[in-house]
PLY file of the C-alpha trace (Angstrom):
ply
format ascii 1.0
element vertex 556
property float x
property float y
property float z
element edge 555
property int vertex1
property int vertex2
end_header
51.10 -26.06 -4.98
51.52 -22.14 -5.33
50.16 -22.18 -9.12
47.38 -24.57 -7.87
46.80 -22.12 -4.89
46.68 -19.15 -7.67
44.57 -20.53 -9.75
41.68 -21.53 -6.83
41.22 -18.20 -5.46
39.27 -16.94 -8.23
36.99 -19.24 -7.72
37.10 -19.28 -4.08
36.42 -15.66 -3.99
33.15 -15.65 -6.04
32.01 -18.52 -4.16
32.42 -16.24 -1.28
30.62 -13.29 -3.21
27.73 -16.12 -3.80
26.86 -17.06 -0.29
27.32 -13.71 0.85
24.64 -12.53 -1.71
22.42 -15.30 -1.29
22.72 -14.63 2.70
21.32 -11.09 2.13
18.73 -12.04 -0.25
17.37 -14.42 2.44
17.94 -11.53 5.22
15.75 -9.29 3.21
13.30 -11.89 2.53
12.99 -11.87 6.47
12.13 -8.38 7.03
15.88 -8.22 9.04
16.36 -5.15 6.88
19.59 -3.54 9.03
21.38 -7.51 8.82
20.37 -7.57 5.33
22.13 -4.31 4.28
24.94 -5.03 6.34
25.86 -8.53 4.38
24.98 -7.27 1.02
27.42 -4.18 1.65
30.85 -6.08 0.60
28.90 -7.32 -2.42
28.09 -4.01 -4.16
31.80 -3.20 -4.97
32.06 -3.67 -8.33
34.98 -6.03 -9.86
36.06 -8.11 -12.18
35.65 -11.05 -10.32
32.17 -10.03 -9.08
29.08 -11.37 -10.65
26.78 -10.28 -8.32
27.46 -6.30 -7.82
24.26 -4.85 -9.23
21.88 -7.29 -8.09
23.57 -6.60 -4.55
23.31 -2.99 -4.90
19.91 -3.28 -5.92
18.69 -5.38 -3.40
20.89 -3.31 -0.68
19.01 -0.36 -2.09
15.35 -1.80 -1.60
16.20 -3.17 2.26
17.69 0.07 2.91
14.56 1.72 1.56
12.74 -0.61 3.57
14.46 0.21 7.00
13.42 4.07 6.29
17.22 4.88 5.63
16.72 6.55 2.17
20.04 8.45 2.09
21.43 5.11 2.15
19.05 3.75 -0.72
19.62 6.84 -2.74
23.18 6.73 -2.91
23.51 3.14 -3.70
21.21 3.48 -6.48
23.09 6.58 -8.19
26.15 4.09 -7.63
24.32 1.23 -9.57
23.58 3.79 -12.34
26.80 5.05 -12.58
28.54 1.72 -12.07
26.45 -0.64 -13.95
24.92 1.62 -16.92
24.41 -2.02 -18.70
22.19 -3.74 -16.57
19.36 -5.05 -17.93
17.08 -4.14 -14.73
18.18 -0.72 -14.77
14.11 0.29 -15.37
13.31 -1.60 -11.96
16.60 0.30 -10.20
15.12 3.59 -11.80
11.93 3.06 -10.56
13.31 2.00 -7.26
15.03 5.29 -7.16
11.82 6.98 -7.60
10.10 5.69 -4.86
12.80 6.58 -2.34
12.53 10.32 -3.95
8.82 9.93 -3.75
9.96 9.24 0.49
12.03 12.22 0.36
9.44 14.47 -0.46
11.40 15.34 -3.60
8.23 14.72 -6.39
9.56 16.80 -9.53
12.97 14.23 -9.47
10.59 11.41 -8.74
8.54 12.27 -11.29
11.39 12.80 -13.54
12.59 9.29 -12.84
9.54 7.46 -13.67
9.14 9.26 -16.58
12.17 8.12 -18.23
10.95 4.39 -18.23
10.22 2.60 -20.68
9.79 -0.94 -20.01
5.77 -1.92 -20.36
6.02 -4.03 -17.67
6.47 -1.30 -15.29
4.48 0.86 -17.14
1.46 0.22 -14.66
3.03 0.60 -12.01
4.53 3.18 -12.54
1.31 5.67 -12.45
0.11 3.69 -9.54
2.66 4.87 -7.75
2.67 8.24 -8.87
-1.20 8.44 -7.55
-0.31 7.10 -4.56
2.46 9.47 -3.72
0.17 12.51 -5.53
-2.72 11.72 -3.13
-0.43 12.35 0.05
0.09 16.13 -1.11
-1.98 18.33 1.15
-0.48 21.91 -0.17
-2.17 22.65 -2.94
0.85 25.02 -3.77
2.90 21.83 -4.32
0.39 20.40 -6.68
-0.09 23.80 -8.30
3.84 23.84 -9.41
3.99 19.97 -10.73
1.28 20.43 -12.63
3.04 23.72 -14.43
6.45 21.33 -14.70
4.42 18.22 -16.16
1.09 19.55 -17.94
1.12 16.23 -19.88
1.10 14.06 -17.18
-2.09 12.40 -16.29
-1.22 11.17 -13.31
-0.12 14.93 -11.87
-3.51 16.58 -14.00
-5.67 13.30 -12.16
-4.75 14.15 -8.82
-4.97 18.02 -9.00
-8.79 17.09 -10.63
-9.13 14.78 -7.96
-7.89 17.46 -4.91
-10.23 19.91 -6.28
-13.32 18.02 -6.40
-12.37 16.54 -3.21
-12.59 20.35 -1.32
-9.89 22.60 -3.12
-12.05 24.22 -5.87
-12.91 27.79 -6.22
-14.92 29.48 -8.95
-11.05 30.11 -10.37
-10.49 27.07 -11.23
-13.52 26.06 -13.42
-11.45 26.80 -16.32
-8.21 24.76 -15.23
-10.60 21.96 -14.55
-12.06 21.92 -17.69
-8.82 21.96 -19.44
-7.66 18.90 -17.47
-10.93 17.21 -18.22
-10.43 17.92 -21.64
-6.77 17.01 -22.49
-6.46 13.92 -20.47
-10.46 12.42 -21.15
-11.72 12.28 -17.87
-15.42 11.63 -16.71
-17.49 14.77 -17.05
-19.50 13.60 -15.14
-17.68 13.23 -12.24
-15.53 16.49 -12.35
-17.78 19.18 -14.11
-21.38 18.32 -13.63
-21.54 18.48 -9.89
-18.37 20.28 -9.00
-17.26 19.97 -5.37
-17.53 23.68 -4.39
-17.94 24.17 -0.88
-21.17 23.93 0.25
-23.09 25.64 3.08
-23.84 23.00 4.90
-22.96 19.66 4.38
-25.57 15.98 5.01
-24.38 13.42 7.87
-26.59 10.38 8.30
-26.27 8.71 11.65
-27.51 4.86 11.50
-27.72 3.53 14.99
-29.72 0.91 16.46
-32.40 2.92 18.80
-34.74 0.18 18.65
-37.82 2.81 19.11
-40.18 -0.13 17.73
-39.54 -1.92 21.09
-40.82 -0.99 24.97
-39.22 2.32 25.65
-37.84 1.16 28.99
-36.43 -2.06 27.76
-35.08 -0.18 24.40
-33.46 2.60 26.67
-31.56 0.19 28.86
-30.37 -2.19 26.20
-29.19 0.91 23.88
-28.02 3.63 25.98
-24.62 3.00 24.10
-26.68 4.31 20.98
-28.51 7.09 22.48
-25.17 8.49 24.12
-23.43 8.21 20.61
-25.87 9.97 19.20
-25.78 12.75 22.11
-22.40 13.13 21.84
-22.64 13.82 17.86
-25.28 16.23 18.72
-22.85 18.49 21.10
-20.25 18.24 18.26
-22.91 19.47 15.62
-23.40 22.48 18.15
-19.54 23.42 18.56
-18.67 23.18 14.77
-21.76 25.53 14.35
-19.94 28.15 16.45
-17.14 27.60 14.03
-18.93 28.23 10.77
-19.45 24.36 10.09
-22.98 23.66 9.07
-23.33 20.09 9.98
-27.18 19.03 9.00
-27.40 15.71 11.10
-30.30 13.25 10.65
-30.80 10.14 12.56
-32.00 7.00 11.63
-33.38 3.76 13.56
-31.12 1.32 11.68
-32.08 -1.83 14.74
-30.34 -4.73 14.57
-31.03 -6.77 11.55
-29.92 -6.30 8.27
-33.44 -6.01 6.79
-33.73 -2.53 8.39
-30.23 -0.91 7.37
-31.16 -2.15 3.65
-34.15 -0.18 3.99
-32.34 3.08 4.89
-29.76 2.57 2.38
-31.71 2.14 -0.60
-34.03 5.47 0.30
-33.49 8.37 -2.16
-32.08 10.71 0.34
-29.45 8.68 1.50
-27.50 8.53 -1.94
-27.31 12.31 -1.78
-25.56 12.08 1.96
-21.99 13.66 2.65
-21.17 11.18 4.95
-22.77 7.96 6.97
-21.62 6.87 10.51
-23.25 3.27 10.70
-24.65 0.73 10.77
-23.02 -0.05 14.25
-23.42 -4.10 14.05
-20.35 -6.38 11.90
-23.96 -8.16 10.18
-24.61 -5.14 8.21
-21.02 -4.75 6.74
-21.35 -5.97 3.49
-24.77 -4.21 2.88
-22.81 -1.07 3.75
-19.91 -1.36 2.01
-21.87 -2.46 -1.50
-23.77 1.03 -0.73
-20.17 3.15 -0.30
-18.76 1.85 -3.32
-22.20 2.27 -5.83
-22.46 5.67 -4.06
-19.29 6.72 -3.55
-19.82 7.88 0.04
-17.79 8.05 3.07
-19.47 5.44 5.82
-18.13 5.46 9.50
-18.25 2.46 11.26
-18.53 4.10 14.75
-17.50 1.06 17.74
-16.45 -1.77 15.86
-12.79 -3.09 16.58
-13.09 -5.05 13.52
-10.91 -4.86 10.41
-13.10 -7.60 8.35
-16.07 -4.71 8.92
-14.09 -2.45 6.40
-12.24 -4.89 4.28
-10.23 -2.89 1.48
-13.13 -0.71 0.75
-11.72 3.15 -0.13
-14.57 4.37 1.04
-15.21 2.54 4.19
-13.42 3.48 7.63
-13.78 2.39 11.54
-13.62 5.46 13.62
-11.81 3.30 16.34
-8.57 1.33 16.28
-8.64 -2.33 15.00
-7.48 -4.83 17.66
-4.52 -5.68 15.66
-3.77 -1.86 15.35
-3.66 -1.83 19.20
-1.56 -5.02 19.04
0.96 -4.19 16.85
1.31 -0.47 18.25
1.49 -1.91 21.85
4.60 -4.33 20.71
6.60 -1.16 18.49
5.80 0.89 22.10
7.49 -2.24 24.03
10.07 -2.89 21.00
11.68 0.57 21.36
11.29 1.33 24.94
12.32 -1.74 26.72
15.78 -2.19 26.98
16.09 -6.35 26.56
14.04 -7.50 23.35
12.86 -10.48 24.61
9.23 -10.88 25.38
7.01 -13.56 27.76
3.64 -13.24 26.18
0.49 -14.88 27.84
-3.54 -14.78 27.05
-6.61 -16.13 27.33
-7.86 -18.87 25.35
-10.52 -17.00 23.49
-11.13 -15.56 20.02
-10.18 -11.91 20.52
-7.15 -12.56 23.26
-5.68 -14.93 20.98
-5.97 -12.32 17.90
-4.31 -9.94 19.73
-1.46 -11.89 21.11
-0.67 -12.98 17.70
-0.49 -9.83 16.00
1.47 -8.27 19.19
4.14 -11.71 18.57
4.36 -10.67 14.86
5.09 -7.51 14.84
7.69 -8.28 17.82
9.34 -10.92 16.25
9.35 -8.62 12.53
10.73 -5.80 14.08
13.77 -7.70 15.83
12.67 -9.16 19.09
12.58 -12.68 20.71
9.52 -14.27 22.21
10.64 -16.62 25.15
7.51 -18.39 26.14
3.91 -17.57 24.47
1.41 -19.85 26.39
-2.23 -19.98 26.00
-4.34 -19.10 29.37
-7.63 -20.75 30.63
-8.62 -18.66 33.98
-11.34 -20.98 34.47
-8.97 -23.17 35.45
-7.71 -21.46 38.62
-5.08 -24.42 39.74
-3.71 -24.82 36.13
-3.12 -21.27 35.89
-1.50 -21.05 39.22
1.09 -23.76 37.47
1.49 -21.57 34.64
2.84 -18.74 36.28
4.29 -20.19 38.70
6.88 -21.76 36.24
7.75 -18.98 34.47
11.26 -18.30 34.03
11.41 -14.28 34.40
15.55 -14.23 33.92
16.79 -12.53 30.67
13.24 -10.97 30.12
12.36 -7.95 28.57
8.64 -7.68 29.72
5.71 -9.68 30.08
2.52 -9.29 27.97
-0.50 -10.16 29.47
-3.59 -10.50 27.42
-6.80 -11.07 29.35
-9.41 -9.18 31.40
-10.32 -12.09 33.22
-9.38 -12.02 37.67
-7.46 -14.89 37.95
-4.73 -13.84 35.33
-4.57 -10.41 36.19
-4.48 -11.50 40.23
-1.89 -14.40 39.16
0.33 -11.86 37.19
0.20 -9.44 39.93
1.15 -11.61 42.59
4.10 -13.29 40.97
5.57 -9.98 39.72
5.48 -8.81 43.25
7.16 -11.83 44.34
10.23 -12.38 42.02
10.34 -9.32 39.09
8.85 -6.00 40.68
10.76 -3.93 38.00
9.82 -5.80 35.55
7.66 -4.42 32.38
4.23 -5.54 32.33
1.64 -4.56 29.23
-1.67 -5.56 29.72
-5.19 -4.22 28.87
-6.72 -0.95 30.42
-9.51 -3.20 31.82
-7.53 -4.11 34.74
-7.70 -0.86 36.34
-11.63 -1.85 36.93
-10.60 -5.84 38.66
-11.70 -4.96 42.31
-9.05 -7.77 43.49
-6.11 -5.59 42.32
-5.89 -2.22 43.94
-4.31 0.95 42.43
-1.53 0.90 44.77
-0.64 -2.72 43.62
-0.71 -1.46 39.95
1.54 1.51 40.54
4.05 -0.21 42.75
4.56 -2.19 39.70
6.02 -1.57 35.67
2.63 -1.38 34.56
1.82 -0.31 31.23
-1.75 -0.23 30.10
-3.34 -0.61 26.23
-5.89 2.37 26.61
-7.47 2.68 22.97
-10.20 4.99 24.08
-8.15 6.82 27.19
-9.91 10.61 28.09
-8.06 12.76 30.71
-11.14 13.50 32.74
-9.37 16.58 34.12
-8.34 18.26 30.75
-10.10 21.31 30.68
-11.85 20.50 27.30
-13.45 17.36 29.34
-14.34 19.00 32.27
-16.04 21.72 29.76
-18.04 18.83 28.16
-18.99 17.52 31.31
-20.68 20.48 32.60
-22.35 21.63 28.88
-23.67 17.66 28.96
-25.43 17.16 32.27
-26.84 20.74 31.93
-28.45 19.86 28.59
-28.92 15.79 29.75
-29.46 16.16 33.12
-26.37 12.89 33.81
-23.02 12.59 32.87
-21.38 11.65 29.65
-20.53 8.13 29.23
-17.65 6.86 27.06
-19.66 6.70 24.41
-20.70 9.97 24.50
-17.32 11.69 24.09
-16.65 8.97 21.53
-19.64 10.81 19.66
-18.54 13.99 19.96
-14.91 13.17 18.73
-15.91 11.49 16.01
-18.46 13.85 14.40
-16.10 17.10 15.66
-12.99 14.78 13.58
-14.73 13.92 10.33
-17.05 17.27 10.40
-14.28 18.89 10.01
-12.54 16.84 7.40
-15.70 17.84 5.21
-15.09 21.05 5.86
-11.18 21.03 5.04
-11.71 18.48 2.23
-15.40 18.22 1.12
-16.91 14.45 0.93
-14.28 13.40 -1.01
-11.96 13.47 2.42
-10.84 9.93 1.85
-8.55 11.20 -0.61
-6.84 13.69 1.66
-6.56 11.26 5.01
-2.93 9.73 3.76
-1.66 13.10 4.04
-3.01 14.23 7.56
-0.67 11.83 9.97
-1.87 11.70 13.64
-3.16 14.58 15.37
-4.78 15.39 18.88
-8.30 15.80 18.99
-10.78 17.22 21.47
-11.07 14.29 24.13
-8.83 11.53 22.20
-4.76 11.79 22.63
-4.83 11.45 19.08
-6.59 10.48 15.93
-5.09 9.29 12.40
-5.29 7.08 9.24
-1.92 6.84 8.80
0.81 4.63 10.40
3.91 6.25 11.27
5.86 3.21 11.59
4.77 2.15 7.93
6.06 4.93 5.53
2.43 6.19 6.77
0.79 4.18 4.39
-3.57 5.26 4.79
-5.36 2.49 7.01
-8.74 2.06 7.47
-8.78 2.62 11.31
-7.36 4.89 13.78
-3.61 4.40 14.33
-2.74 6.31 17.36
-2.95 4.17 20.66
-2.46 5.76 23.86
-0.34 3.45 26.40
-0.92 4.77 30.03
0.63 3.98 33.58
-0.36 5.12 36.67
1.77 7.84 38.82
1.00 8.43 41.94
-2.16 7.08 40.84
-3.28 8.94 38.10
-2.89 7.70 34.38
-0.70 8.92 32.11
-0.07 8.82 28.69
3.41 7.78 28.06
3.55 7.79 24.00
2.09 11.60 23.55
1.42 12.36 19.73
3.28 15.32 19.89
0 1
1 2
2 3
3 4
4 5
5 6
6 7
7 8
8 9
9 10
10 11
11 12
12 13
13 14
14 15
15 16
16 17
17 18
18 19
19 20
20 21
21 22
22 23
23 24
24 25
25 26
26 27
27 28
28 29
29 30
30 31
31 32
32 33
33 34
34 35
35 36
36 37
37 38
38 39
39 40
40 41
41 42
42 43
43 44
44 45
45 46
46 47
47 48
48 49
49 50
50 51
51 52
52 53
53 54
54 55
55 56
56 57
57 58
58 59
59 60
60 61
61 62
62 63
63 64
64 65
65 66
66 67
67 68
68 69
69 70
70 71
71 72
72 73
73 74
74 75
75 76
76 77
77 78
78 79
79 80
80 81
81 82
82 83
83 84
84 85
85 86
86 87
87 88
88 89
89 90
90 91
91 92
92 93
93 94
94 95
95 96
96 97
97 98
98 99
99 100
100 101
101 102
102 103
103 104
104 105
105 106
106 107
107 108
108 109
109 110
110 111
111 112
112 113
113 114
114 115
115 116
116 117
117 118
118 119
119 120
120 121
121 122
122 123
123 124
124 125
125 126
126 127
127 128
128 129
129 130
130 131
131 132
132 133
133 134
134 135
135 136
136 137
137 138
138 139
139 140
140 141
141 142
142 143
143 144
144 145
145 146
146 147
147 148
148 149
149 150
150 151
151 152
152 153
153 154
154 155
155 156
156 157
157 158
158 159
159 160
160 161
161 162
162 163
163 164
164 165
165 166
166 167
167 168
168 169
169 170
170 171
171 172
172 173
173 174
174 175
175 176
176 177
177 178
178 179
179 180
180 181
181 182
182 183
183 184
184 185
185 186
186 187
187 188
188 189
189 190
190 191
191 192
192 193
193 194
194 195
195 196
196 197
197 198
198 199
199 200
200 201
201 202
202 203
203 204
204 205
205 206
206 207
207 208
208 209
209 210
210 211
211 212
212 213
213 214
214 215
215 216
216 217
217 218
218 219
219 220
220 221
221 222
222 223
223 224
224 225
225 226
226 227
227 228
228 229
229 230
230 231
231 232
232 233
233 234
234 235
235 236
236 237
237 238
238 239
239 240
240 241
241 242
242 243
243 244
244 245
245 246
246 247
247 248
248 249
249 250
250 251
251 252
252 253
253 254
254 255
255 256
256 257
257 258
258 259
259 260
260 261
261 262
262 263
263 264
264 265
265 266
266 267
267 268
268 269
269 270
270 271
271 272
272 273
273 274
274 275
275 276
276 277
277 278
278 279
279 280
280 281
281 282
282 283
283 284
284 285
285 286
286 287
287 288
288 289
289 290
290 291
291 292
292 293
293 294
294 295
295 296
296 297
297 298
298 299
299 300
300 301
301 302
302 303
303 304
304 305
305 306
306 307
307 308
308 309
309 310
310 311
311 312
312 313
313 314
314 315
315 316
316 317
317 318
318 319
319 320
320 321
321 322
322 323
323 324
324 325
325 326
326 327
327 328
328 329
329 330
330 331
331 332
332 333
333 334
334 335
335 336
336 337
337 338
338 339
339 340
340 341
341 342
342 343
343 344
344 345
345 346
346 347
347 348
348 349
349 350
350 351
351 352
352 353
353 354
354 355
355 356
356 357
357 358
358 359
359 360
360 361
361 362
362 363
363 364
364 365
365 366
366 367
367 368
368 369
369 370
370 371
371 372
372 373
373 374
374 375
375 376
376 377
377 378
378 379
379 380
380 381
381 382
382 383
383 384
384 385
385 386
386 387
387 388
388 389
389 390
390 391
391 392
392 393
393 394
394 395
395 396
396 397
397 398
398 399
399 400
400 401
401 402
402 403
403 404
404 405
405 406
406 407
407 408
408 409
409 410
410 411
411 412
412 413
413 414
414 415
415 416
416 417
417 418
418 419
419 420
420 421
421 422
422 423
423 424
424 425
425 426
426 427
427 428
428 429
429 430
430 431
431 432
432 433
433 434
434 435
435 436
436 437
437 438
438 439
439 440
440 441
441 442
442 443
443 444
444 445
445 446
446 447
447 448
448 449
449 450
450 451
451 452
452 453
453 454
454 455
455 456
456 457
457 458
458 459
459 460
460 461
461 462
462 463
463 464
464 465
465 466
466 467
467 468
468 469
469 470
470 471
471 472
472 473
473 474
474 475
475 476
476 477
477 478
478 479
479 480
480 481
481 482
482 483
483 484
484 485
485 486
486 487
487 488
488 489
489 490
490 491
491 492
492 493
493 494
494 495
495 496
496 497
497 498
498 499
499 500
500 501
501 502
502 503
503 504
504 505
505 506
506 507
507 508
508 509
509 510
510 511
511 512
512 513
513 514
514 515
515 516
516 517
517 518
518 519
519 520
520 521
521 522
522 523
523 524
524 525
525 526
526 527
527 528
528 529
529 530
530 531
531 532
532 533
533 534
534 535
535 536
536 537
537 538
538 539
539 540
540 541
541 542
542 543
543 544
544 545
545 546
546 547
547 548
548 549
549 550
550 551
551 552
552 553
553 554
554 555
């Protein structure tokens, strides 16, 4: 029995070493990156008797990487390489290893890392992400000094060529960029025939649907939006002025068909534009974005909420957030701040509600959390909404997510909150602060926390400035759109100044900042190794104290 005891655990013990490796390799599979690390762990010891070491190691090295722990991810990878020199996949650990020194901020040993593979398979990739990392530099000192340490990298010579054209050049550097142009092949074209030097003023083209074709009064009511928008861009054209920033701003009645925005677009004038904000409507989207890819020019999407609008199109951006930005910023908000990760998440049974409920469940659910009921909503249907909240279960809940404007939900909510779970967290959209059947009392009694995507502290002194400059040049107040205007042409008018037209390749390496009106303003998600997105990532969530909003996730 003792020799046939001896002789099993051997066996027993790799089995072991099996199922705990092919637990973490599901673990990781799921996103659970901190469970994943934590089962792999006991498998990276290397032994004798232990098969599965470096594929551990790697794998505890990527979810690590993953879960933003790169001290973690670094030292397990110098372990594999000291540990395992054999491996066959040490390329794919090496170029593991750069990416985490790419996250570090430490370029020159990235660089160093990739440059030391040889495998063709990786080859590719291995430039792609050395652009990717390259574009995120915004101190052109940094780029300066890697291009000294690696002259004969492309990649490195690419992105410097890239930064200049994009805003950095000086009359200096004519030379530098020739050499680059020279050694590595580049297009002429595109780097030395109409060098990016800063120009005096720089060409916005504002597409918006004024309708001037139609009755004035009936065009004035139906696009007030549009004329605000464009009022607002106008006050922003003024206060970069003062600042040395020659904005030349020309307007254009794009309506609301496509045949009309075609028209614009395919005018002579247009391909020699800095930047376009517009068309404003989702039927124009393809038209535009065919136009910013031929052209290679910025276009704005001013109001739409819309990721489809944008697609994956470099050159294409929506100045507001995405609903599923707001969505999945609203559930990381309630992730981290609400003690019990368990959510109760309700909405309304139409296109847009259910959208945003899902994407608020995902990124719940992805970043650790429990949904305990998610039920669909029909307000309509005052009675069987009554039933529906009135069988909640509200014990061993985080918060509650609420995801429609309409009365009866928000008056349904209300009330049973009030009733059985006062303290309990309730997210919901902004839009409820204007239901005439709740009162603001109600609201701050309770844990309200409100999704407020285009929030303005109306008693900031910057709005309160606006305010007055506006009705004494419009004889009526601003409107929402009307600050929205002004931010956005004061934001991106200022990116051409920074960057020049080329700004797109800069935005990765901005992060969020505050702007005039807007808590904050960003293409870059903090929460995703701030990867560049196509829409603004910050979302204010506000809650009302002693009445009076306030933001409760300030940028800085």
């Amino acid at each position: 029995m003792l020799l046939l005891t001896a002789l099993a655990m051997p066996a027993q013990a790799q089995q072991d070493y099996s199922t705990t490796y092919s637990n973490g390799k599901v673990l990781l599979g799921q996103e659970r990156y901190d469970k994943a690390m934590a089962e792999l762990l006991p498998v990276t010891q290397a032994g004798p008797k232990n098969p599965y070491a470096p594929e551990a190691s790697y794998l505890y090295a990527l979810a690590a990487l993953k879960a933003d722990k790169l001290p973690e991810a670094y030292r397990m990878l110098q372990q594999l390489k000291s540990q395992h020199p054999g491996w066959p996949n040490q390329p794919e650990a090496g170029y593991l290893l750069a990416n985490v020194l790419f996250e570090q901020d430490n370029y020159e040993q990235a660089l160093a890392e990739l440059n030391t593979i040889r495998s063709p398979k990786l080859q590719a990739d291995a430039e792609g992400m050395k652009r990717h990392y390259l574009n995120r530099i915004t101190e052109r000192g940094t780029l300066e000094r890697l291009l000294q340490q690696h002259p004969d990298d492309r990649a490195v010579a690419q992105t410097f060529a890239d930064k200049l054209v994009a805003g950095w050049y000086r009359p200096e550097d004519r030379a530098t960029l020739e050499s680059i142009v020279s050694k590595h092949r580049l297009d002429r074209n595109r780097y030395l025939s109409a060098i990016a030097m800063r120009k005096q003023a720089y060409h916005v083209a504002a597409l918006m649907p004024f309708q001037l074709n139609q009755d004035l009064g009936q065009a004035a009511r139906k696009n007030q939006f549009a004329t605000d928008l464009y009022a607002g861009m106008k006050m922003a054209q003024d206060s970069l002025k003062r600042q040395g920033i020659n904005i030349n701003l020309y307007a254009y009645d794009a309506g609301t068909d496509t045949t009309a925005v075609k028209r614009i677009l395919d005018t002579p004038e247009l391909k020699q534009m800095d930047l376009v904000i517009g068309p404003v409507y989702k039927s124009a989207a393809k038209i535009a974005a065919r136009f910013a890819a031929e052209h290679n020019v910025n276009v704005i999407n001013p109001l739409s909420q819309d990721l489809e609008v944008v697609a994956d199109n470099a050159n294409m951006f929506l100045f507001e957030s995405s609903l599923a930005t707001q969505a999945r910023q609203a559930a990381t908000y309630a992730y981290h701040t609400f003690p019990i990760k368990t959510a109760l998440i309700l909405f309304e049974n139409n296109k847009d509600d259910i959208a945003f409920a899902q994407h608020y469940r995902e990124q719940f659910l992805k970043l650790g959390g429990k949904v305990s009921t998610y039920r669909k909503l029909s307000s309509a249907q005052t009675t069987a909404t009554a039933a529906i909240f009135k069988d909640l279960k509200l014990s061993d809940v985080g918060h509650i997510a609420v995801f429609s404007d309409q009365m009866t939900a928000a008056v349904n909510t209300v009330s049973t909150l009030q009733a059985r779970a006062a303290s309990l967290p309730l997210i919901t959209y902004e839009k409820w602060l204007g239901i005439g059947q709740i009162t603001l009392r109600q609201l701050d009694d309770l844990e309200v926390y409100f999704v407020s995507p285009k929030y303005v502290d109306q008693l900031s002194p910057a709005a309160k400035h606006f305010r007055q400059k506006y009705m004494s040049r419009y004889n009526m107040p601003p409107s929402q759109y009307a600050y929205a205007g002004f931010e956005m042409m004061f934001y991106f008018g200022t990116l051409l100044h920074n960057y020049g037209p080329r700004f797109n390749l800069t935005l990765g390496g901005n992060g969020l900042k505050p702007g005039v009106f807007y808590q904050g303003l960003g293409y870059t998600d903090p929460n995703s190794g701030s990867e560049l997105r196509h829409d603004n990532q910050y979302i204010p969530i506000t809650k009302l104290e002693n009445q009076q909003l306030m933001v409760v996730n300030p940028v800085f």
